[in-house]
C-alpha positions in Angstrom: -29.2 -39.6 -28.0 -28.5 -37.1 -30.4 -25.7 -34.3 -30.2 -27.1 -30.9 -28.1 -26.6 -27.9 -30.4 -24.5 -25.3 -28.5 -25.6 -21.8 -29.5 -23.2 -18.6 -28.7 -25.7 -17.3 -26.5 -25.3 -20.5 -24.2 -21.5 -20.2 -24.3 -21.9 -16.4 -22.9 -23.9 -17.7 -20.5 -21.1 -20.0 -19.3 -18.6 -18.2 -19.5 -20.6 -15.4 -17.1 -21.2 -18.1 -14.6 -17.7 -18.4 -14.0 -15.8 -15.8 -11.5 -12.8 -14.4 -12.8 -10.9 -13.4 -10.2 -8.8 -10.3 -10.9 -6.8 -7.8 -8.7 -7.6 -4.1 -9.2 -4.3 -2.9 -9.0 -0.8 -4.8 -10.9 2.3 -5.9 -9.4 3.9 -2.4 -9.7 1.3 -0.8 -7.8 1.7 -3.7 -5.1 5.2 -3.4 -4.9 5.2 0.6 -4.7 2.3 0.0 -1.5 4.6 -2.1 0.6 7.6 0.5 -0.3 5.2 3.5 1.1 4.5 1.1 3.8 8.4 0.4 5.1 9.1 4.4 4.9 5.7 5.2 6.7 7.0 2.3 9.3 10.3 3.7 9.6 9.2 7.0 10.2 7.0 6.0 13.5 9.9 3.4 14.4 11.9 6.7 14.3 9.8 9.0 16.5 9.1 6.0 19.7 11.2 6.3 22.6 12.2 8.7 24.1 10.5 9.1 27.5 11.7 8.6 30.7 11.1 6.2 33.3 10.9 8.4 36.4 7.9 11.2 35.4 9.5 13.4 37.6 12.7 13.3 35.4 12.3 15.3 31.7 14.4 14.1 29.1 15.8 16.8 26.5 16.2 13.7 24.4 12.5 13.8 23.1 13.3 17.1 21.1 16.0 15.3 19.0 16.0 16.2 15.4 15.2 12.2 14.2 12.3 12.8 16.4 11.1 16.0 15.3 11.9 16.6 12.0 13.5 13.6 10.3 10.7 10.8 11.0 7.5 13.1 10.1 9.6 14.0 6.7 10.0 10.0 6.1 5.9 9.3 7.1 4.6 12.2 4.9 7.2 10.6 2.0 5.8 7.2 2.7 2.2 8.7 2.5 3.1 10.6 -1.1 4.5 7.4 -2.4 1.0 5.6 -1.6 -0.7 8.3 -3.3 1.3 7.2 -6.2 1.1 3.8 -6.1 -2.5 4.0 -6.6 -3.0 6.9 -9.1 0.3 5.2 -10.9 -1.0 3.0 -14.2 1.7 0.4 -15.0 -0.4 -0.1 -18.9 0.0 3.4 -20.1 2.4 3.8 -23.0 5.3 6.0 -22.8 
């Protein structure tokens, strides 16, 4: 048996039959996501509660400022800092 030439084009070939797995976004980008992720959590862990038991009962408590004004502020910062995870390009040169 003799020795099979191996031509480039056949190595190509291999190599294209093999998947290369790769992520679309790097570690950076990751680790801003689950950062916008625990504000944006936070923010709706910060406006539950609140109601009463008895419905004929209202409680002022509902209109408290971490309800109204501070946990909306965190989820639209946990939205912004999303946005920027995925626009942000860890290979760009400074």
């Amino acid at each position: 048996m003799g020795k099979k030439n191996i031509t480039k084009h056949d190595e190509q070939q291999e190599e294209n039959l093999t998947p290369r797995f790769e992520f679309i976004f790097q570690k950076k980008n990751y680790i801003f996501m689950v950062v916008g992720l625990l504000v944006i959590g936070l923010g709706f862990a910060l406006m539950a509660g609140g109601g009463s038991d008895d419905p004929n009962v209202f409680n002022e408590e509902i209109f408290s400022w971490r309800r109204i004004r501070l946990a909306p502020i965190l989820v639209l910062i946990g939205f912004g800092i999303e946005i920027y995870a995925i626009l942000l390009n860890p290979n760009k040169e400074k």
